[in-house]
N, C-alpha and C positions, 0 to 999 in steps of 0.2 A: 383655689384662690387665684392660682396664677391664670385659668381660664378663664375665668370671671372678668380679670383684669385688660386681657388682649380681647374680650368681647367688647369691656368698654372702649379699648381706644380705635376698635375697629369701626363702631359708631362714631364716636366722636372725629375719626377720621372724614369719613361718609358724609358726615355735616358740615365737617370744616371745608371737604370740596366743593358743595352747595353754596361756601359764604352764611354757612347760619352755625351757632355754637349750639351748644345742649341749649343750653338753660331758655334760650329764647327762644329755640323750635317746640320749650315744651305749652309755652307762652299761647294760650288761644289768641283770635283777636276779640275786641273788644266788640266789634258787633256781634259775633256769636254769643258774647255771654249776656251783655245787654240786651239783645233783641234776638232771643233763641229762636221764636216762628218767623224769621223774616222779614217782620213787622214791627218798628216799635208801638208798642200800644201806653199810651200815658193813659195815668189815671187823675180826669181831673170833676172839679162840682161848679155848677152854678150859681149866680149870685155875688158875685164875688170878683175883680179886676185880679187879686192874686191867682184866680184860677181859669175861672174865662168866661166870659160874656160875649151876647151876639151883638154884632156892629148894626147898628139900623140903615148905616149908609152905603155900605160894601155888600150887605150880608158875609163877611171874612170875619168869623169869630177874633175875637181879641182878648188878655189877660195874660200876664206874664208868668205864669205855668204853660198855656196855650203855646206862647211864643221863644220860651225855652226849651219846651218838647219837638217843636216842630226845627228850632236848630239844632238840636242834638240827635235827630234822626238824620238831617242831611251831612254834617261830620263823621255818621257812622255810616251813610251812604247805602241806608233803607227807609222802605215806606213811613209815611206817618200815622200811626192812627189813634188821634184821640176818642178817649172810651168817656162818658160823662155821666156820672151818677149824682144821686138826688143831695149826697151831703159826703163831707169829709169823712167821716166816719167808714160809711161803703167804701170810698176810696181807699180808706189803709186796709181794709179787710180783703180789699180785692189786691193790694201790693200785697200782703202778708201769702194769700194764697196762691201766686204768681199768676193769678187772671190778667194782673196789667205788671207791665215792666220797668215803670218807674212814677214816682210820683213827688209833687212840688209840695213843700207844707211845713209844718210848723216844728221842729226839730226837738222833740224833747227826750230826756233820759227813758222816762218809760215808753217810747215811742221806737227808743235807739232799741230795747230790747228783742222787737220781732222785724226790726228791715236796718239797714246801714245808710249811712247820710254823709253825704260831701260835706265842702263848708257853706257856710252860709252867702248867701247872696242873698238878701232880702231882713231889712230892718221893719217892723211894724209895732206901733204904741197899738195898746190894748186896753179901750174905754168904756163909755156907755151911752147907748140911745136912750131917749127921753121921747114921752109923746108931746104934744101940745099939753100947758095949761099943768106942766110940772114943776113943782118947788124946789127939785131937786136941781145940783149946780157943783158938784164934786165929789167923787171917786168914793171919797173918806164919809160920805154920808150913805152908803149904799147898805152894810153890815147892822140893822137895826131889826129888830122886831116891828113885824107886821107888813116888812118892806118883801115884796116878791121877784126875784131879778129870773129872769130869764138866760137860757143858754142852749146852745145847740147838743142835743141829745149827743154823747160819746166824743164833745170836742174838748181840746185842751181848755176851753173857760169851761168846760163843764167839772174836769178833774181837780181844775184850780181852786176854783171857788166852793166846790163841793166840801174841800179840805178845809179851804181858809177859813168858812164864815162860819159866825157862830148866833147869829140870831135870826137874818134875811134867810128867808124860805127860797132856795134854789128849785126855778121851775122850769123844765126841758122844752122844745123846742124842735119838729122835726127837720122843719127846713127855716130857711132865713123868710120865707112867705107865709107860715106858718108866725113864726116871730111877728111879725108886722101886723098881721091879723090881730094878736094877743094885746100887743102896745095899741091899736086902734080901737078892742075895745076894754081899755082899761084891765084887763087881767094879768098884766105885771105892770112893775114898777119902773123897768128900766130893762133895757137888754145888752148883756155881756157881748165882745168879740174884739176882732183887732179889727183897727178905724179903718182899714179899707173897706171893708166888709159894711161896717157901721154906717158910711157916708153914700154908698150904693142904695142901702135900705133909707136912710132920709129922704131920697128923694123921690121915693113911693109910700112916704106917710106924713102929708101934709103939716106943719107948723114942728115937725117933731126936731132934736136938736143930740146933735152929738157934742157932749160933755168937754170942756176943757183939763186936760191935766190925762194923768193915764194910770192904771192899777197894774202896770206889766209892759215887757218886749216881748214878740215874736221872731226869732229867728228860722227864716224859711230858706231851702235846701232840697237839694234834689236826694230824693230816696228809691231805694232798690230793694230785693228782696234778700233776705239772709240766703248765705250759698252763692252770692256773684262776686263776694271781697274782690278777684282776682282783676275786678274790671274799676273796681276803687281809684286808681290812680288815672284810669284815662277820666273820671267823673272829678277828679278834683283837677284836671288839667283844665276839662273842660270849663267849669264853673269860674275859674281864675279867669280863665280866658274869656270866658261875655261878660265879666267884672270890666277886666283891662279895656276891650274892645270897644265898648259903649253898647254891647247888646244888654245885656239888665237894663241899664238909663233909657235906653229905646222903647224897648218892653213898656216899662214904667209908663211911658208919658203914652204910649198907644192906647193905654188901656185906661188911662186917666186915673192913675192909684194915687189917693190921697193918704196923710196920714205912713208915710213909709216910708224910708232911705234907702239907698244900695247899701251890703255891707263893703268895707272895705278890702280892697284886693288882698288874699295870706301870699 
């Protein structure tokens, strides 16, 4: 025991010459655990200002995940590289499998159980598209028999509604252009999502009308894969900090997100 002991203080000497104690030399830094190949690789989808769309005027993609990722890679002071897949869904399957290193999205309990999540920074109401020449006019008339809503294959309205409803025929969705197809020709009723999403898709389906009122919040958050906890604190430092700073609010209006509030700084 006694040897064990002048082993410890003989290291803890050794460190303390350095200026560094135990505890913090055993401390990785935060780019190694966030961005293990050197790279950060974000995982985001298009269609969507929460996640990223192309700029027509810059060609400089834009969407406040885009422009989250790409400041959270120069804080960690590595490359950027956003990865973009066809829909949300791929994206958590690629965070869960550590194909990509982090990703921007909707925070939920069963979501918390295969990746970990900062706090929120991103308020979104969750309502419906309508096509032209629909009678439809609030949230509370969607749950009926004969009524078909639509939802994006493996997304949180797809879990929600799947649960909730007990008469409207839940019909899936592979992408949000897929969706827009469906409501053009009549083969659903209405389409599920949060109104950022919702008011993107308006204005690629002529007369069609995003619903007043909303069936839900979306709370969006940066997520990682289970196995990085140890870099949790620089992810909520950081997230606090483009709260405080005005980088969310920036984001926000770059990407022209309707339908959303910052959250408030924890």
């Amino acid at each position: 025991m006694r040897r064990i002991i002048v082993a410890f203080l003989i290291v803890a000497s050794a460190l303390a010459w350095h200026g560094v104690s135990p505890a913090i030399a055993a401390e990785p830094e935060p780019r190694l655990i966030l961005a293990p190949t050197g790279v950060l690789r974000a995982g985001l989808y298009p269609g969507t200002p929460t996640s990223i769309l192309p700029d027509t005027g810059s060609g400089e993609p834009r969407g406040v995940g885009h422009d989250l990722g790409k400041e959270l890679a120069r804080r960690l002071g590595v490359p950027y590289e956003p990865v973009v897949f066809a829909k949300n869904a791929e994206v958590l399957a690629a965070l869960k499998s550590g194909e990509v290193d982090v990703a921007f999205t909707n925070a939920t309990a069963a979501r918390a159980r295969d990746m970990d999540f900062g706090p929120p920074f991103l308020e979104i109401e969750l309502g419906y598209l309508v096509p032209r020449g629909s009678t439809l006019t609030t949230p509370a008339e969607m749950d009926c028999p004969g009524r078909r809503i639509g939802v994006t294959a493996g997304s949180s309205s797809d879990a929600t509604l799947s649960r909730d409803f007990k008469h409207a025929e839940i019909v899936r969705a592979a992408t949000f252009d897929v969706a827009i197809e469906m409501l053009s020709a009549g083969a659903i009723s209405a389409y599920a999502t949060n109104k950022a999403a919702l008011f993107e898709m308006s204005e690629k389906l002529r007369g069609s009308k995003v619903l007043d009122g909303r069936w839900g919040i979306e709370r969006h958050a940066i997520a990682i894969p289970k196995g990085r906890e140890q870099a949790m604190d620089f992810v909520r430092q950081f997230t606090n900090e483009v709260k405080s700073e005005g980088v969310v609010r920036a984001a926000i209006v770059r990407a022209g997100l309707r339908g959303a509030a910052e959250s408030a700084a924890e």
